[in-house]
N, C-alpha and C positions, 0 to 999 in steps of 0.2 A: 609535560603533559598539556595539553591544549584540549581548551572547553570552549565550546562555541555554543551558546543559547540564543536560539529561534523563536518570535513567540508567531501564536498563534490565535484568534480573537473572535469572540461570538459575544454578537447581542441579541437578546432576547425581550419580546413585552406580550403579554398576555395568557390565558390558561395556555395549555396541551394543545388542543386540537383548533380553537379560535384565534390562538394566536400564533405569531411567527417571529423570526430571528434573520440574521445575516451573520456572515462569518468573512471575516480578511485574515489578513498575513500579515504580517510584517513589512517582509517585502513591498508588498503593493499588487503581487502576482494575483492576490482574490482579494477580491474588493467590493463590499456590500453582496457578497452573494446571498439569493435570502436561502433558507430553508426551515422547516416545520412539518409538523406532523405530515401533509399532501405530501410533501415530499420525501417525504421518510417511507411512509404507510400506502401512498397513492402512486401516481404516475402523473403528480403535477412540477413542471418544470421548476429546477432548482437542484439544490446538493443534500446531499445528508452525511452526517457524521460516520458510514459507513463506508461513503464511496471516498471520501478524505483521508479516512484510514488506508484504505486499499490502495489511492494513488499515492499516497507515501511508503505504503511498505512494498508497491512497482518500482517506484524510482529508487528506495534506497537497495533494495534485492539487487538493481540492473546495474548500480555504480558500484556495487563489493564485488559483483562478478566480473564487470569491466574490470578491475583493479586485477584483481586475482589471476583472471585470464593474461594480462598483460605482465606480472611477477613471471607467469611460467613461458613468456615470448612467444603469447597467440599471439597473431597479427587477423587481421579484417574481420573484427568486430562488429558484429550487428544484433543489438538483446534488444528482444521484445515483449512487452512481459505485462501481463495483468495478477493481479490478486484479489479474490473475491474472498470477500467480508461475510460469512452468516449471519444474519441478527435472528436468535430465535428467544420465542416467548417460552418461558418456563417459571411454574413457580409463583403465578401473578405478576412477573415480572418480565422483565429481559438480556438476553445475554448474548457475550460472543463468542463461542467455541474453537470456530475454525476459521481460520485463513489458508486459501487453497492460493498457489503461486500457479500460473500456464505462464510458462515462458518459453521463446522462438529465442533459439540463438545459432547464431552463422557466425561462421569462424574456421581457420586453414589450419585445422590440427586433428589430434586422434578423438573422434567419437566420445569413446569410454575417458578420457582423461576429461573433455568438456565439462561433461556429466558430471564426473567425479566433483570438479571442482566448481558447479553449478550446486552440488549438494553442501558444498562447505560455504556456498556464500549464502545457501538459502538460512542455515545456523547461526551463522556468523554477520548475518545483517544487523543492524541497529534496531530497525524496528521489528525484524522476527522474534528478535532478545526480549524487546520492550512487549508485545504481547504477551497476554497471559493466556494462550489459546493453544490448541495446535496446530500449527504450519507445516501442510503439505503443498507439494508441488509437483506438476508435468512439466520437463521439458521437452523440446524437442530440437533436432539439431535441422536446418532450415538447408 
């Protein structure tokens, strides 16, 4: 069994809405990005823990498909894929319900087989699993 842990890293200094944070990786791939309420809430440059989520469960959706597609000998692979994150307020508070996947996929095989097996990887992703949400998804064959 092979376990691979990633971390991932936010700091924060001030209330809510006065104050702000930055988030990295491990890697080095994000590095001091800031984000805070403007940019959660507003339309001021920077990230939010929403859009973080989304580009991870894009890339991890587009490498189980890759994978999967390549098990049944698609050849010319091309997955393009967003996931959009709801943040809704409920409750006095806030929550995430849904994760919607739009994925473009191009590839030299049967239509309906794509599909099919674009629906096992949208299940069978790591971070589809790891939500507590519901994950839908379109795709479309390009």
């Amino acid at each position: 069994m092979i376990t691979r842990t990633r971390t991932g890293m936010a700091k924060w200094n001030g209330g809510l809405k006065d104050g702000g944070g930055t988030v990295a990786t491990q890697s080095g791939a994000l590095e001091d990005l800031p984000y805070g309420f403007n940019t959660r809430f507003e339309d001021t440059p920077g990230t939010n823990p929403e859009e973080l989520v989304g580009a991870a469960h894009a890339s991890c959706f587009s490498m189980a498909l890759a994978m999967m597609l390549e098990h049944e000998g698609i050849t010319g692979v091309s997955i393009d894929t967003k996931s959009r994150i709801a943040l809704d307020q409920e409750d006095g508070g806030f929550t995430i319900k849904t994760a919607h996947l739009v994925t473009r996929i191009s590839a030299e095989g049967d239509e309906k087989k794509i599909l099919d097996i674009a629906a096992k990887a949208k299940a069978g992703c790591p971070i589809s699993k790891l939500l507590n949400a519901e994950v839908t998804m379109d795709a479309e064959i390009a």
